[in-house]
C-alpha positions as CSV (number, residue, x, y, z in Angstrom):
1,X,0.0,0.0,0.0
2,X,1.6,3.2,-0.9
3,X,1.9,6.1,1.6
4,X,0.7,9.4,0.5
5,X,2.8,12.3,0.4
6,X,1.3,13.9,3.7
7,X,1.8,11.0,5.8
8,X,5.6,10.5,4.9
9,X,6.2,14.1,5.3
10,X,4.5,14.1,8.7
11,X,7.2,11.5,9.9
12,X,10.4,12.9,8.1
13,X,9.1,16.7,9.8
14,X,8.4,14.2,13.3
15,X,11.5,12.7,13.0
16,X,13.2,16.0,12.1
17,X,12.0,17.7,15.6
18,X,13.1,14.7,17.7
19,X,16.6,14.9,16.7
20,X,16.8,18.5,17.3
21,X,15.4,18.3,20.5
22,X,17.3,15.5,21.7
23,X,20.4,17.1,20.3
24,X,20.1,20.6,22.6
25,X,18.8,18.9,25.8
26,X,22.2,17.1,26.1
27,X,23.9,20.3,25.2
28,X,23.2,21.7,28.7
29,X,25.0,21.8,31.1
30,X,24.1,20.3,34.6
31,X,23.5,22.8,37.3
32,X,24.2,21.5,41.0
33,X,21.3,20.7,43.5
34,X,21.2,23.1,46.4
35,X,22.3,22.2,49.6
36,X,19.7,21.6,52.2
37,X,19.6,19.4,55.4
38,X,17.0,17.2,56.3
39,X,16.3,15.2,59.8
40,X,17.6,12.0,60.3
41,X,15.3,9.1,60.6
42,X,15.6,8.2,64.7
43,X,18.1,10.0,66.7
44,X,21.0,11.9,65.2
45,X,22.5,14.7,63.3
46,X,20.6,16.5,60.7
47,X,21.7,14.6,57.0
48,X,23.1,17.6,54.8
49,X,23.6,17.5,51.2
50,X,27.2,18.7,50.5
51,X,28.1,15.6,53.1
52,X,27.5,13.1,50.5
53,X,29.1,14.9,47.5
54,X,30.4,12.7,45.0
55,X,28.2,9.5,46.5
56,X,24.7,8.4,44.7
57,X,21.8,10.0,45.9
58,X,18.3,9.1,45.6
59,X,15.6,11.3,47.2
60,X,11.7,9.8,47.1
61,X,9.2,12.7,47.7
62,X,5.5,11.5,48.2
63,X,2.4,12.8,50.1
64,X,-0.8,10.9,51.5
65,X,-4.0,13.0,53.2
């Protein structure tokens, strides 16, 4: 079945945008996360960001009512 004109030009134009996109979202540079402290689970000092410079940090925000 032969595709018509529009539709071919609709994915080459689709196509098109991606790549552009993709390629000026990398070009940014990464900006630091701010420091903040937060209360340590139990007793014990307050947890601070710039302590765990340089390690992995994953950070799970969520809310119930």
């Amino acid at each position: 079945m032969p595709k018509s004109p529009r539709t071919v030009l609709g994915l080459v134009a689709a196509l098109t945008l991606s790549a552009v996109l993709a390629a000026s979202v990398g070009a940014q540079a990464p900006k630091p996360a701010p420091d903040f402290d937060l209360p340590a689970l139990g007793s014990g000092p307050n947890v601070r960001l710039s302590t765990l410079k340089g390690t992995p940090v994953v950070l799970l925000f969520w809310a119930a009512h």
